[in-house]
C-alpha positions as CSV (number, residue, x, y, z in Angstrom):
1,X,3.0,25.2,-13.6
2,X,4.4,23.2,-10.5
3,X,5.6,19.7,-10.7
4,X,3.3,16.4,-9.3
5,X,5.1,15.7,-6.5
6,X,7.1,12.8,-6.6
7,X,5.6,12.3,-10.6
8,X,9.5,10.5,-11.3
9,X,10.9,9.4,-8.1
10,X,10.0,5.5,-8.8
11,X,11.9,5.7,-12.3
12,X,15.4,7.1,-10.3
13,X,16.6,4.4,-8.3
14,X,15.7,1.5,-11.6
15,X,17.4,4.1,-13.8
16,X,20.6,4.2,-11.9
17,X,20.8,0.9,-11.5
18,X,20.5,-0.2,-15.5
19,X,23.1,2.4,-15.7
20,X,25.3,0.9,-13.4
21,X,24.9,-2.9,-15.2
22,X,26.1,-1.0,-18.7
23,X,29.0,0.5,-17.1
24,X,30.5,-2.7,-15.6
25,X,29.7,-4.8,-18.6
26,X,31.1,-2.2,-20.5
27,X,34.1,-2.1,-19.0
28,X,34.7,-5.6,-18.9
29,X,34.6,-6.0,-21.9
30,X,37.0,-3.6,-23.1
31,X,39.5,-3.9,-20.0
32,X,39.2,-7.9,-19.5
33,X,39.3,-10.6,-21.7
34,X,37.4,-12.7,-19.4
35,X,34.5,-12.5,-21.4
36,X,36.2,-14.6,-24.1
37,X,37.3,-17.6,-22.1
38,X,34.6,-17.6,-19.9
39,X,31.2,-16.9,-21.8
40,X,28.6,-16.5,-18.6
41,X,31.0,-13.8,-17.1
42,X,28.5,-10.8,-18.1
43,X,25.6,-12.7,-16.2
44,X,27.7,-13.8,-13.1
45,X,28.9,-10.1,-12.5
46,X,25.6,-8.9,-13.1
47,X,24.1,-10.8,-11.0
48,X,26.8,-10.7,-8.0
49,X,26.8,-6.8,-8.2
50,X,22.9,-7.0,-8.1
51,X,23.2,-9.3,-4.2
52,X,25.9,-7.2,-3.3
53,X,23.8,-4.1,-3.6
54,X,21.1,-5.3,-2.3
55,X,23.0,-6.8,0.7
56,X,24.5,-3.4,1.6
57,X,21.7,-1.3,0.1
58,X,24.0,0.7,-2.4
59,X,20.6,1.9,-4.5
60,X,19.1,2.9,-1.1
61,X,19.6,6.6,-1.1
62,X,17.2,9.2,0.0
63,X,17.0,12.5,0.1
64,X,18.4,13.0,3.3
65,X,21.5,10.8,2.8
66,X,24.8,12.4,3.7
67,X,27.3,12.1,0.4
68,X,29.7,10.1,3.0
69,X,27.3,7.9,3.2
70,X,27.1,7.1,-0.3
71,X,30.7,6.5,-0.9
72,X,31.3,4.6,2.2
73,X,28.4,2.2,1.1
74,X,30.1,2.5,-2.5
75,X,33.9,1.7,-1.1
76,X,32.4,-1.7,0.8
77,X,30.0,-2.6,-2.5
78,X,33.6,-2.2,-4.9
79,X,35.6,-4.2,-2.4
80,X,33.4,-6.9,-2.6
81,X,32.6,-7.1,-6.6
82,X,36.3,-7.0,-6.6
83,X,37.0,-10.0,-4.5
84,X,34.3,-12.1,-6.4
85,X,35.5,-11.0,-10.1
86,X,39.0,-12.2,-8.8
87,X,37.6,-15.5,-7.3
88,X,36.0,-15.7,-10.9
89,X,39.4,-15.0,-12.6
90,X,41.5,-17.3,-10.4
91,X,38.9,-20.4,-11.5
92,X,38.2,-19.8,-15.2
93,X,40.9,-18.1,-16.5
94,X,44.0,-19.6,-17.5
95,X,46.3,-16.9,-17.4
96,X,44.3,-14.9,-14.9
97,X,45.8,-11.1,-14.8
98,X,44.9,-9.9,-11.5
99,X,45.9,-6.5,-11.7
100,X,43.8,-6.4,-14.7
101,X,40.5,-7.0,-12.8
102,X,41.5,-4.4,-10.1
103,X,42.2,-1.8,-12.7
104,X,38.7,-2.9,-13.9
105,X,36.8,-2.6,-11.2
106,X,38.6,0.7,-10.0
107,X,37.7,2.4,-12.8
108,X,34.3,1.0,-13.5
109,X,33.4,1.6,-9.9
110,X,34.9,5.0,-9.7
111,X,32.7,6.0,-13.4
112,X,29.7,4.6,-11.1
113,X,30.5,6.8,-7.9
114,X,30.5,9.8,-10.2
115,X,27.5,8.9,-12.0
116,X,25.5,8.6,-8.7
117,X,26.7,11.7,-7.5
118,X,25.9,13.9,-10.4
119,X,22.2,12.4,-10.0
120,X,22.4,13.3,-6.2
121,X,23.1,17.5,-6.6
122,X,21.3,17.0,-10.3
123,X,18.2,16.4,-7.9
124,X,19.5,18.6,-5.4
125,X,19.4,21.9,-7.8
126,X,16.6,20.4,-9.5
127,X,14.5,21.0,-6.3
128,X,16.1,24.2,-5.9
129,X,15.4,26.2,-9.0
130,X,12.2,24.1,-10.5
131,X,10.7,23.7,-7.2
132,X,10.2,19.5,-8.4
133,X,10.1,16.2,-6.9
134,X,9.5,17.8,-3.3
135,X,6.8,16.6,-0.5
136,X,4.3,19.0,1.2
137,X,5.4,18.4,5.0
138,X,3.2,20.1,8.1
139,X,5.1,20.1,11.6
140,X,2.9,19.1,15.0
141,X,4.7,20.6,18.5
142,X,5.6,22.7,20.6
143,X,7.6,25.6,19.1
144,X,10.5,25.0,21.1
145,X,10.5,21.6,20.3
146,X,10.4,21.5,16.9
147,X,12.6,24.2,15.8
148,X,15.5,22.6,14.9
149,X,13.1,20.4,12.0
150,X,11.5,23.6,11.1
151,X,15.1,25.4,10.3
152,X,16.1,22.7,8.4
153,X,13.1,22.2,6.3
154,X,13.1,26.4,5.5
155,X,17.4,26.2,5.2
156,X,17.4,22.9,3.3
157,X,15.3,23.3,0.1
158,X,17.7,21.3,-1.7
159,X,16.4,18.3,0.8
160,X,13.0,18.8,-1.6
161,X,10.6,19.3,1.6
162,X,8.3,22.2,1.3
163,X,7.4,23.1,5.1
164,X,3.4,24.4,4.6
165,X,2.5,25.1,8.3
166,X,2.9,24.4,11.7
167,X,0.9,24.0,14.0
168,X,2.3,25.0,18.1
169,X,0.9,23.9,21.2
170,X,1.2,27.3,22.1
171,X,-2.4,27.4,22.5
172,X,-5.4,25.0,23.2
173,X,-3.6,21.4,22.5
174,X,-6.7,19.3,21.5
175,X,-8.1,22.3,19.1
176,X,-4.4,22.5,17.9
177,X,-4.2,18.7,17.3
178,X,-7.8,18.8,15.3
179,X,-6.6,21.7,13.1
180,X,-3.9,19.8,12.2
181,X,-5.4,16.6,11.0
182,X,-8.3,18.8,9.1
183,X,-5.6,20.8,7.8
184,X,-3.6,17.6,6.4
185,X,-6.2,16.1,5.1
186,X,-8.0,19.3,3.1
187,X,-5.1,20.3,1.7
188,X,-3.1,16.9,0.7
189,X,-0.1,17.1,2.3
190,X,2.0,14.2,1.8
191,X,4.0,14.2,5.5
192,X,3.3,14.5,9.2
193,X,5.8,15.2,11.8
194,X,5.2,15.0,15.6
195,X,6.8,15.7,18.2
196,X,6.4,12.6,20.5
197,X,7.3,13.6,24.5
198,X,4.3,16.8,23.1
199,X,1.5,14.2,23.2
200,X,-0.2,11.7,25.6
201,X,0.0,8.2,24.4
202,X,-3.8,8.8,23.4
203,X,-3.1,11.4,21.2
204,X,-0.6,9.2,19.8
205,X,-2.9,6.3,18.7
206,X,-5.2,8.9,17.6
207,X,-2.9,10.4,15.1
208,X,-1.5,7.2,14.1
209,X,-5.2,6.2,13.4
210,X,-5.3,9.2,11.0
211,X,-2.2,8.8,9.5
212,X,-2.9,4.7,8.8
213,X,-6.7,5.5,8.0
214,X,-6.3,8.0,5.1
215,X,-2.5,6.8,3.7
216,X,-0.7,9.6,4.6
217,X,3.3,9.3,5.8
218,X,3.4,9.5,9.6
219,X,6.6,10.4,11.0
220,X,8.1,11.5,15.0
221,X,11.0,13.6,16.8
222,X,11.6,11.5,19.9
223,X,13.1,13.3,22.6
224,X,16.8,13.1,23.7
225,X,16.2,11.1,26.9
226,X,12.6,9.4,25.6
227,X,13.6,5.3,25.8
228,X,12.1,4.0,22.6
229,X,10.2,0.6,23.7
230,X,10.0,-0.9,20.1
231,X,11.7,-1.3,16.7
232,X,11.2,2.3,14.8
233,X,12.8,3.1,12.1
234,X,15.4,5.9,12.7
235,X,16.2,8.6,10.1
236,X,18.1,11.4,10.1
237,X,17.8,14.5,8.3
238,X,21.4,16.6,8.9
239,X,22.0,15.5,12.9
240,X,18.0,15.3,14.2
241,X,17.3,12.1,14.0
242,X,13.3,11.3,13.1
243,X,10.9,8.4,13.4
244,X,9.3,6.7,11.4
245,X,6.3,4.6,12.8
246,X,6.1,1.8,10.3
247,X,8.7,0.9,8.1
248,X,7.0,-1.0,4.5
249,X,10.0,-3.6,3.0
250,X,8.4,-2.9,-0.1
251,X,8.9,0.7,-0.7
252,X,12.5,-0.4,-1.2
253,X,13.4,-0.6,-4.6
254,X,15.8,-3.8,-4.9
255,X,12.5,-5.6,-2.7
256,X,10.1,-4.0,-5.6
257,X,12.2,-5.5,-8.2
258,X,12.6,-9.0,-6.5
259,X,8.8,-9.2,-6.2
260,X,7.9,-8.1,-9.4
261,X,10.2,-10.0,-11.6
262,X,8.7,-13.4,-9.3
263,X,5.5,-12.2,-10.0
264,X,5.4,-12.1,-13.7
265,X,8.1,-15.3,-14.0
266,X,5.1,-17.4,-11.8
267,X,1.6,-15.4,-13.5
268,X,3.5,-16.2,-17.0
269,X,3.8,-20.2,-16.0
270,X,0.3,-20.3,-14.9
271,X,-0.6,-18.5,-18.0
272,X,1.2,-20.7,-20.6
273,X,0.8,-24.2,-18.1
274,X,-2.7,-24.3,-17.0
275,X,-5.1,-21.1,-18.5
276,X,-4.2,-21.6,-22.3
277,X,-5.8,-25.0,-21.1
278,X,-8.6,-24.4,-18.6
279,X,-10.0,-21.1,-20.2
280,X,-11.7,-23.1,-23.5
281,X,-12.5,-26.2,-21.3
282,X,-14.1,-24.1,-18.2
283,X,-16.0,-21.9,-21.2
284,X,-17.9,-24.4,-22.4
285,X,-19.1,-26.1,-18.9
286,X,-19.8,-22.5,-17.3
287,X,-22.0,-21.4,-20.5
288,X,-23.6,-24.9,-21.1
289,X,-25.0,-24.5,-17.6
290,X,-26.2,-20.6,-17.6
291,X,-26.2,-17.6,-19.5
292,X,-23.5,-15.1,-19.8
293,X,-19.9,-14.0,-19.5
294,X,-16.6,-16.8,-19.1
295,X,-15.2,-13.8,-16.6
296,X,-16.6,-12.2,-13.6
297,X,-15.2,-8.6,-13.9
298,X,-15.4,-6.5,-10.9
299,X,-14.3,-3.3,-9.3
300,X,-11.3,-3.6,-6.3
301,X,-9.4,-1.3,-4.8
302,X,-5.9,-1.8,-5.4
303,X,-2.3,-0.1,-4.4
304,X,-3.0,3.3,-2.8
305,X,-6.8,3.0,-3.2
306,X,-6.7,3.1,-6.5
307,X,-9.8,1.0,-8.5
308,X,-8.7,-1.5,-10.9
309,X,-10.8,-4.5,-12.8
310,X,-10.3,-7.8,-11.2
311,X,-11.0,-11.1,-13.0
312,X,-13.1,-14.2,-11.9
313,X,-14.2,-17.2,-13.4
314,X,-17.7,-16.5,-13.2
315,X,-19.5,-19.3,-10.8
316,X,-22.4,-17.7,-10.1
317,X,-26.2,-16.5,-12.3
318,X,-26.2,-13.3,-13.4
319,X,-27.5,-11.1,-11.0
320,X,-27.6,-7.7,-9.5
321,X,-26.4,-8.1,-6.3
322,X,-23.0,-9.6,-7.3
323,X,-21.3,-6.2,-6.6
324,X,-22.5,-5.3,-3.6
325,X,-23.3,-8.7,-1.0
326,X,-20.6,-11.6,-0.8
327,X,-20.9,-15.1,-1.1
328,X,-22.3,-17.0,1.3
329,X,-22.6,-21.0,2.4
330,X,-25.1,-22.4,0.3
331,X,-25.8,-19.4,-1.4
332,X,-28.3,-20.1,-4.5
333,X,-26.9,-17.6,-6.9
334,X,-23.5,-20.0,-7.1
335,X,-24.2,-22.6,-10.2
336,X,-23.2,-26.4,-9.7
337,X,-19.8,-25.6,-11.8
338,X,-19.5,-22.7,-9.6
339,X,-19.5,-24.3,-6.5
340,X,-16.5,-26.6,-7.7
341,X,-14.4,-23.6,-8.9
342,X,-15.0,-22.1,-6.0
343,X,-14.5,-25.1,-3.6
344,X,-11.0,-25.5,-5.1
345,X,-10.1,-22.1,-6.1
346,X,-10.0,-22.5,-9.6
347,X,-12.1,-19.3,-10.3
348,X,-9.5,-17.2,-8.5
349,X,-7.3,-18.3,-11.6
350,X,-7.6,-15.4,-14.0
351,X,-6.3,-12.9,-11.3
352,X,-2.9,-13.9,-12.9
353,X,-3.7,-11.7,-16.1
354,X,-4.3,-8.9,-13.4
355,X,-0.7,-9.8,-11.8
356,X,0.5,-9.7,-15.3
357,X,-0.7,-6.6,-16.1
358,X,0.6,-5.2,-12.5
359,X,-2.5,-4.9,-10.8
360,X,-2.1,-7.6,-8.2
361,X,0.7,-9.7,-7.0
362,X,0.9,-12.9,-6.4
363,X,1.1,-12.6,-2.6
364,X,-0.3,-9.7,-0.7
365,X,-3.3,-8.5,0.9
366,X,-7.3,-9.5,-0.7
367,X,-8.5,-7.0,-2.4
368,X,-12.5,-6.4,-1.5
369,X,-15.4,-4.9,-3.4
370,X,-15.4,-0.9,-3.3
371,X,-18.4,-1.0,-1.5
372,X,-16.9,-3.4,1.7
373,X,-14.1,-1.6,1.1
374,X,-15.6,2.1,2.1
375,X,-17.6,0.6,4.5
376,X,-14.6,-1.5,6.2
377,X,-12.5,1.8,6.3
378,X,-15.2,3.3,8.6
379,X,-15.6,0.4,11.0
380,X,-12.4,-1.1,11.3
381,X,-9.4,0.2,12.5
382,X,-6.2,0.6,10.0
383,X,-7.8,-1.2,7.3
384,X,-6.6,1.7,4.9
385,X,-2.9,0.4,5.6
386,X,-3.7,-2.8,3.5
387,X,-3.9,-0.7,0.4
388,X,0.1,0.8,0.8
389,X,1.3,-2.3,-1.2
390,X,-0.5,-4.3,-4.2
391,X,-3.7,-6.9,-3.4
392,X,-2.4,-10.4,-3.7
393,X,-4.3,-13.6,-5.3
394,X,-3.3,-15.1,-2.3
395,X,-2.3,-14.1,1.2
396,X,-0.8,-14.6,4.8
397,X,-4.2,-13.9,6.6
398,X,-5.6,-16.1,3.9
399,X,-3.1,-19.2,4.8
400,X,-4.4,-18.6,8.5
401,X,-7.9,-19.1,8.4
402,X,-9.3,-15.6,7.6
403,X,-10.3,-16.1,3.7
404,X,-13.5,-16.2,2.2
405,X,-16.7,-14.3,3.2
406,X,-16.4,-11.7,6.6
407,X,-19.1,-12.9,8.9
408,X,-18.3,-11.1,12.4
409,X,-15.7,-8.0,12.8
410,X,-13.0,-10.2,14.2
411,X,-12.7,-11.9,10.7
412,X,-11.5,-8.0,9.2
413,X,-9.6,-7.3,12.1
414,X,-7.7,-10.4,12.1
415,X,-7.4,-10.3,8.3
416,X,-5.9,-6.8,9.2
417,X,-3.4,-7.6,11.7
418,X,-1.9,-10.3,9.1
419,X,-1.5,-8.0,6.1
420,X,0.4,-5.6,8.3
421,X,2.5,-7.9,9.4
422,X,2.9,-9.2,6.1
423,X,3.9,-6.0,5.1
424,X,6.9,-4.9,7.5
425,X,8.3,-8.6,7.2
426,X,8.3,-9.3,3.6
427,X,10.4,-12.0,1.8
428,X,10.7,-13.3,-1.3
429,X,10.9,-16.7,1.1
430,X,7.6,-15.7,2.7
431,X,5.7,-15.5,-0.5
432,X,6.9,-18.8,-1.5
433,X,6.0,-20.1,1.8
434,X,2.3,-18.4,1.3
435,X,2.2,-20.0,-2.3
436,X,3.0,-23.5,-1.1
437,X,0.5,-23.6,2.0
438,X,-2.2,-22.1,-0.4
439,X,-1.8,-24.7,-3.0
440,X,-1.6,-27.2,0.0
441,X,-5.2,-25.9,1.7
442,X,-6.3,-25.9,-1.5
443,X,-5.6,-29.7,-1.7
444,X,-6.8,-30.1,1.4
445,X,-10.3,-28.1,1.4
446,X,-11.3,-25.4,3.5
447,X,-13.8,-25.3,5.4
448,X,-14.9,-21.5,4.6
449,X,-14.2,-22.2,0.7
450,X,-17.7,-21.7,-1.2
């Protein structure tokens, strides 16, 4: 029986890192006395080695990452916790013993530099004799040009990349280039890799358009000499350095965390502040003035297409075309409690238990009906890309202008081209930003809020 691909590679990078927290407290404890005179010591390291990391991006190692790598990130990250756990003895101990706290974080960060390493060839051998955690990769070139990625994929199994086929310009070039994308797509393999200075710019978009359309990992070989006229994201497996066309802040880990953690501290405040409140109140006014359910339940698409129940105060009659058409200005299925709800967003509320639950986020891109969804995916270009990170209550293309009901194309396009964006520039500060302006155009009234 062969292993889902990638079924535990989320769990790896979280894993080490609560590993890492119990070592250091661990150690402090029994090799510092610190913890006696000064009582918030366990959180302040915890927390300092948590920025430190994710300043130099200690947890960020992939499967491709050379060992010296590792320990030089790991020498900078112990040189630092150092210097702050001395700053911290120097103020609030009295009799601070500075060798003490070297000696500490020596050994504690030396226990943590062997423990990352056993998980690194533990993974490594895993790959090797269970054939686990590896990614189905297909090569696009010409065979001169791509030999160098093809030996390392068939030398390098302990990389965990299983080369299925390639695919050489050594024939027709456009049948070759259509084989390939039937190929990836029949057989779901989870990574494409081009050779760039092989295609026309054309062929290019179109692949990119396949790749962004159908959520599969696009990824290209520059040549030596090729100028690169934008910011890709360089990689490099042994000494061939790769591509990567769009580079997703959120498939970090440390970035996962941050968000996730903000998103069930602010749904859990909602919750407690303003639901355990509203939901009895806005019950009785929704069914004293029509029939049937508090919550508007509905099927969305959600992180990597995937369908998931999202919750609505209901504003409108019951009907059967609430699944399949959107609202629309004075639209008579939409009850006089409705239209307030919906004016100032109030009915949006209960996506909070979906954030909760780790459907949605707080911030990120509008999730859409399944129907508009399928039928977006045909008509506009990279709308699949939107569904690479979790749907959001709230959003950037929301905050400029492009919320409510899709009227001409431009409205999807443009609610496109934000959610990208959003995607390769997240912050934790840009969410906040995106919560502030919401609540504030909320305030306000909009103008395509009904």
């Amino acid at each position: 029986m062969k292993t889902k691909t990638g079924r535990y590679s989320g769990y790896i990078r979280p894993f080490s890192f609560v590993i890492d927290l119990i070592i250091i407290n661990v150690f402090s404890i029994y090799m510092t006395d610190l913890s006696t005179h000064f009582m918030f010591f366990p959180l302040l390291i915890t927390a300092a080695w948590f920025l430190i990391a994710s300043n130099l991006g200690f947890y960020e190692v992939y499967r491709y990452t050379k060992v010296i790598s590792i320990l030089n990130c790991a020498l900078k990250q112990g040189i630092a916790f150092t210097l702050f756990c001395l700053s911290i003895a120097f103020f609030y101990s009295e009799k601070s013993n500075f060798k003490e706290i070297v000696w500490f974080t020596s050994v504690a960060l030396a226990t943590i530099v062997i423990v990352k390493l056993f998980i690194y060839y533990f993974l490594k051998k895993y790959r090797v004799i269970y054939g686990g955690n590896y990614r189905t990769v297909v090569l696009l070139g010409n065979s001169k040009s791509i030999e160098p990625l093809r030996h390392f994929f068939t030398e390098n199994p302990d990389y965990g990349y299983k080369l299925i086929k390639i695919f050489d310009f050594e024939h027709d070039k456009r049948s070759q280039i259509q084989d390939f994308l039937t190929f990836v797509l029949e057989n779901k393999i989870d990574e494409m890799y081009c050779f760039m200075s092989d295609l026309t710019h054309k062929q290019i978009s179109d692949i990119t358009y396949f790749a962004d359309n159908n959520l599969k990992t696009l990824k290209f070989i520059p040549d030596e000499k090729q100028i690169l006229t934008r910011n890709f994201k360089f990689e490099y497996y042994d000494y061939i350095p790769v591509i990567s066309l769009r580079d997703i802040v959120l498939d970090e880990t440390v970035n996962k965390v941050i968000k996730r953690i903000f998103d069930i501290l602010f749904s859990i405040l909602i919750i407690l502040f303003i639901l355990s409140w509203l939901i009895p109140l806005l019950g009785l006014i929704i069914k004293l003035e029509s029939k049937g359910p508090l919550f508007f339940v509905q099927k969305r698409n959600g992180l990597n297409y995937k369908e998931f129940n999202c919750y609505k105060f209901r504003s409108m009659r019951l009907n059967d075309q609430a699944h399949i058409n959107q609202v629309s200005k004075n639209d008579a299925r939409v009850t006089k409690v409705g239209k307030f709800i919906r004016k100032t967003s109030i009915d949006e509320l209960p996506q909070f238990f979906n954030v909760l639950l780790g459907d949605m986020s707080v911030v990120g891109p509008r999730p859409h009906m399944v129907s508009h969804t399928e039928m977006y995916a045909l008509r506009i270009d990279k709308f699949m890309v939107r569904h690479f990170i979790k749907p959001g209550i709230t959003g950037l293309a929301q905050t400029n202008g492009f919320r409510g009901e899709v009227e001409i194309d431009a409205d999807i396009i443009n609610r496109v081209k934000y959610d990208i964006f959003y995607m390769e520039n997240w912050s934790i500060l840009l969410d906040i930003k995106i919560i502030f302006i919401t609540i504030y155009n909320t305030l306000k009234g909009e103008e395509k809020a009904y």
